[in-house]
C-alpha positions in Angstrom: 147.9 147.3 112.5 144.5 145.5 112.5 141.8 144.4 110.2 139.9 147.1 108.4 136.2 146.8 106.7 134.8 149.1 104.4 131.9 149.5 103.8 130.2 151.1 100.5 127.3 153.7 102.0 127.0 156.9 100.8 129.3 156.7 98.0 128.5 157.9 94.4 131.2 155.3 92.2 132.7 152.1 92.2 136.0 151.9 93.7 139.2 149.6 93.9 140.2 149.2 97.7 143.9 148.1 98.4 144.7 146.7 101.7 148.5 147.3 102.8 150.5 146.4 105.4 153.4 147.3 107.8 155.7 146.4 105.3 153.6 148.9 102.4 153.3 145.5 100.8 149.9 145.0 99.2 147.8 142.3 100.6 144.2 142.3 99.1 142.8 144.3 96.5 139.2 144.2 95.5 138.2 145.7 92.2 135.2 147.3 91.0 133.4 147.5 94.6 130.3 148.9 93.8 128.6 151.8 96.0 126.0 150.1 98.2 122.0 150.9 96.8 120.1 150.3 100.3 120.8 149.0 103.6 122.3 147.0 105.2 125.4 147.3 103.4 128.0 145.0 102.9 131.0 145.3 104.6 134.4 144.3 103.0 137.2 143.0 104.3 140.0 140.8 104.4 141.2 138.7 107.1 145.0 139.7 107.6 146.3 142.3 109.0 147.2 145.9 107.7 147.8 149.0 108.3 146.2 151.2 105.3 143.7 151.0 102.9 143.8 152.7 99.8 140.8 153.6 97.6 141.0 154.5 93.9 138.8 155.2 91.2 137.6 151.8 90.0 140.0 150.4 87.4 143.3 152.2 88.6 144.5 149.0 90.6 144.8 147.3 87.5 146.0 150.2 85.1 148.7 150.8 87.6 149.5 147.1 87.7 148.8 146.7 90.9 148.6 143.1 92.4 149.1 141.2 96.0 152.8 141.1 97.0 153.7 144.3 95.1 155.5 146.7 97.7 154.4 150.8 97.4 156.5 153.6 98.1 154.9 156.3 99.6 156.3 160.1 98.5 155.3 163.3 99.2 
């Protein structure tokens, strides 16, 4: 567990990034991060702790109804 940054160098699309916790409970989500044009990048994070963050194609958080408190269930 800790507190995670991302930042958006180097990447070709926008992306939604979903933090998670211990609990796989969702606790941040920002939408539509766009991929960083020239440096210094941003960096992106959340104060709270978590244990993964997910990225997905921009737009996927919210067409999977994705939102903070939702719990995700990892399979194989």
């Amino acid at each position: 567990t800790g507190r995670y940054g991302f930042w958006m160098k180097n990447c070709l699309i926008a992306l939604d990034l979903v933090w998670i916790d211990e609990a796989r409970r969702v606790v941040a989500i920002l939408p539509e991060t766009p991929p960083c044009k020239a440096d210094p990048c941003p960096i992106y994070q959340f104060d709270v702790p978590t244990r993964y963050v997910l990225e997905m194609p921009s737009g996927a958080a919210k067409r999977e109804g994705l939102v903070v408190g939702n719990v995700l269930r990892f399979a194989p």
